[in-house]
C-alpha positions in Angstrom: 61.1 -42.5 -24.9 59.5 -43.4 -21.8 59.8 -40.3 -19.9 60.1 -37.4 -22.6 63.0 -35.4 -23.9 65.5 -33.9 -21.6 65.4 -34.0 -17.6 65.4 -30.7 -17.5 64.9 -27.8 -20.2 65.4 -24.5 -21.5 63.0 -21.5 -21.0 59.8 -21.4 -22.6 61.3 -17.9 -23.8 64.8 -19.1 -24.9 62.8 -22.1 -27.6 60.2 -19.3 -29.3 63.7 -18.0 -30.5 65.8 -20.4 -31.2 64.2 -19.3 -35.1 69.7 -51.7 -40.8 68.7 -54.4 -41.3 66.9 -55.8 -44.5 63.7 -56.2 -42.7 63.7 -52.7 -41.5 60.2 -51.3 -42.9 60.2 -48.9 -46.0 59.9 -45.3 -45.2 56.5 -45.0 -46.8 55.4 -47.7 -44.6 56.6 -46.6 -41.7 55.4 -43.4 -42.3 51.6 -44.5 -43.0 51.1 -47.3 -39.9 49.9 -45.6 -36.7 49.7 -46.8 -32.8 49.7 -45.0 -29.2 51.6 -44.2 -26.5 54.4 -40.7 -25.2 57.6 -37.3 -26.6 59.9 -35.3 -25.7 58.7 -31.4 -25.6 60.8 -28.4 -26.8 61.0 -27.1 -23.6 62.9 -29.6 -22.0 65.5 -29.6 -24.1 68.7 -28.8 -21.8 69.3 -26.7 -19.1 72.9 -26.8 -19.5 72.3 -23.5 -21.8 73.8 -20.7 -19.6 71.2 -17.9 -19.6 73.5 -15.6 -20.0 74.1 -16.7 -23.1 70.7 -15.9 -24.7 70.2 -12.5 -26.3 66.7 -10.5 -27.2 66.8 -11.5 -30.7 67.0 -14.9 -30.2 63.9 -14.7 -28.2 62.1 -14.3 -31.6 59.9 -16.4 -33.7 59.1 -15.9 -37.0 55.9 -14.0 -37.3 54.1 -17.2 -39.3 55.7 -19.7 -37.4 52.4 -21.0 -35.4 50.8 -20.6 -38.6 52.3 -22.6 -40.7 52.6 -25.0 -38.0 49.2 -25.5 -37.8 48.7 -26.2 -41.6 49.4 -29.5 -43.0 53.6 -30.6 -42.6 55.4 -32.4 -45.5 58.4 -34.2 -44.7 60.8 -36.1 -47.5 60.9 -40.0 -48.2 64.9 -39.3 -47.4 63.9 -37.8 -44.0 61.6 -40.5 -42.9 64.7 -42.8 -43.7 67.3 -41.3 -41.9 64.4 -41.1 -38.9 64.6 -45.0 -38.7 68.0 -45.3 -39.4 69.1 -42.9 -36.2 66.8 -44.6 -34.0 67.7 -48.2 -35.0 71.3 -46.7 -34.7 71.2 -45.9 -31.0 68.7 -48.3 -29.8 68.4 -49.5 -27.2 69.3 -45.9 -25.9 67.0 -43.3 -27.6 68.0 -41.3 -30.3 67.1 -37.4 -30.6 67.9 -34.6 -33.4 66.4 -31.9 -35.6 64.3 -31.4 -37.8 65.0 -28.4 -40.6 63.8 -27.4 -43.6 61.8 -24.0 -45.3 57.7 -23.0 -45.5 56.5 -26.1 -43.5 58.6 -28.8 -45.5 61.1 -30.8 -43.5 64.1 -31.5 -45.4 66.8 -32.6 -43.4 67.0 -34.6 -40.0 69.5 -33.4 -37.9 71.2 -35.9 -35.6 72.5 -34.7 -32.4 73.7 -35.6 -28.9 71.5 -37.0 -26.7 73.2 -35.4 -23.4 70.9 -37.2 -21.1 72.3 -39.1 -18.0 69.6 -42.0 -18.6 69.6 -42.5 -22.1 68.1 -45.7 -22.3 64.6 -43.3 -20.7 65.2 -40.1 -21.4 66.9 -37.8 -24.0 68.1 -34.4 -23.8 69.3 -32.7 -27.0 73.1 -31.0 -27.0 72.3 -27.6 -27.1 75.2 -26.4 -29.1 73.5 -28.2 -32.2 70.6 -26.2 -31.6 72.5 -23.1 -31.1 74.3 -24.0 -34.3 71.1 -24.6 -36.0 69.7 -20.8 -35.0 72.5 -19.9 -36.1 72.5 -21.6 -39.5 69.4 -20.3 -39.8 69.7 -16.3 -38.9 72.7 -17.1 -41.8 70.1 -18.0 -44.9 70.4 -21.7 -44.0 67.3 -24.1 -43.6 64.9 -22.9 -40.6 64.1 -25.2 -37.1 61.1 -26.5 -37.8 61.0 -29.2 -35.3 63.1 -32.0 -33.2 62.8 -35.8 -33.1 63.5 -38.8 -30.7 62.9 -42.3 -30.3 60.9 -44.4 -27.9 63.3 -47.8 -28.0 60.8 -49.9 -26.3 57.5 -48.2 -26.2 55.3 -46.1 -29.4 55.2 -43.1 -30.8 52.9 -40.7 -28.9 53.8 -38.0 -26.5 54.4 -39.8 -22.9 52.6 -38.2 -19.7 56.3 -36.5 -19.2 56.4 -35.5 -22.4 53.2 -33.7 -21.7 54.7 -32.4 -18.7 57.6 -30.3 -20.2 55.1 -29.5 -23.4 56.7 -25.9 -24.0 53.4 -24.9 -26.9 56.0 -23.3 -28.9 53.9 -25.0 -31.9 56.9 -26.6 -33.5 56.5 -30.2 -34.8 58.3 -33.5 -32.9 58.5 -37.1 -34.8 58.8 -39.9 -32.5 60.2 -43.5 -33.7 59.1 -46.5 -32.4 58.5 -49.7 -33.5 59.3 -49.1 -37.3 57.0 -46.3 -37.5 57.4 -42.8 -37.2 54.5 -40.2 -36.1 54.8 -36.4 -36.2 52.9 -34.0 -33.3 52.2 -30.5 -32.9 54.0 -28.9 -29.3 50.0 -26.8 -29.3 49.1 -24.1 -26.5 46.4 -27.0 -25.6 49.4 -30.1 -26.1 50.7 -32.1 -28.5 48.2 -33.0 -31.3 49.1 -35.5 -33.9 49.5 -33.3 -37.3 48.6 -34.2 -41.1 51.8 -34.9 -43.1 52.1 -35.5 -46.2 55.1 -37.2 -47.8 57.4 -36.2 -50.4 59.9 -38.1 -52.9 63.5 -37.1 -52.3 
């Protein structure tokens, strides 16, 4: 996406709680190629959220959340799949979604809404699927471990707006572009591109 995730996000405070084509490449592929260029950040998700509508516990992080953040992420041959899939799906509009899974792997992507008025440049994830998802969560259900979007015409790096609405909530974002698929850190300092490793699924 050109310039980033949503126009306009949620509170810094409201995201540390909320807990094909034949020639497409393979997901290990795509997974392993690299290139350059700019994400959307957690904290612009939406700011269609009413406020009112947050409550102290959702304010809440897990204790080992940056933690295990910071260590190395492993995300499933089935997820990298899907990734391309959604974002050839939607193209040339960008797609955008979850990312969910338990202890740092990433089992399932997530698709949702993208809300955004412009979403051939932007994206801006429906906030009931991440309400949903807390709530899935706070149930037993797999945890938010991070959120993804696609740049339809550029790479997949964080973009200067990106940057811009970077909340540091340390959750991870994929971006899609170009047949590959790259995963980043939302870091107190930025985004930082993390080590992955892949898993059979």
């Amino acid at each position: 996406m050109r310039n980033g995730v949503p126009s306009a996000g949620l509170s810094e405070g409201w995201l540390a709680g909320l807990p094909e084509s034949e020639t497409r490449p393979s997901p290990s592929s795509a997974f392993t190629r690299s290139r350059e260029r700019p994400l959307a950040s957690a904290s612009a998700l939406s700011s269609r959220w009413p406020p009112e509508a947050i409550t102290p516990s959702m304010m809440l992080s897990p204790p080992d959340m940056h933690r295990k953040m910071v260590m190395e992420l492993q995300v499933t041959s089935g997820v990298i799949a899907t990734l391309l899939e959604e974002a050839a799906r939607a193209a040339p509009e960008e797609c955008c979604g979850l990312l969910l899974g338990r202890d740092g792997v990433v089992s399932e992507a997530r698709p949702a809404a993208n809300v955004a008025e412009d979403r051939a440049r932007r994206f801006e994830i429906d906030p009931m699927a991440l309400f949903a998802a807390h709530k899935e969560a706070r149930a037993g259900g797999p945890g938010l471990l991070g959120y993804y979007h696609s740049h339809p015409d550029g790479h997949p790096t964080p973009s200067a707006t990106d940057c811009d609405h970077a909340s540091g909530d340390a959750r991870a974002w994929a971006i899609i572009a170009g047949g590959e698929v790259k995963f980043w850190r939302d870091g107190a300092g930025g985004f930082e591109e993390m080590d992955v490793g892949m898993l059979e699924s």
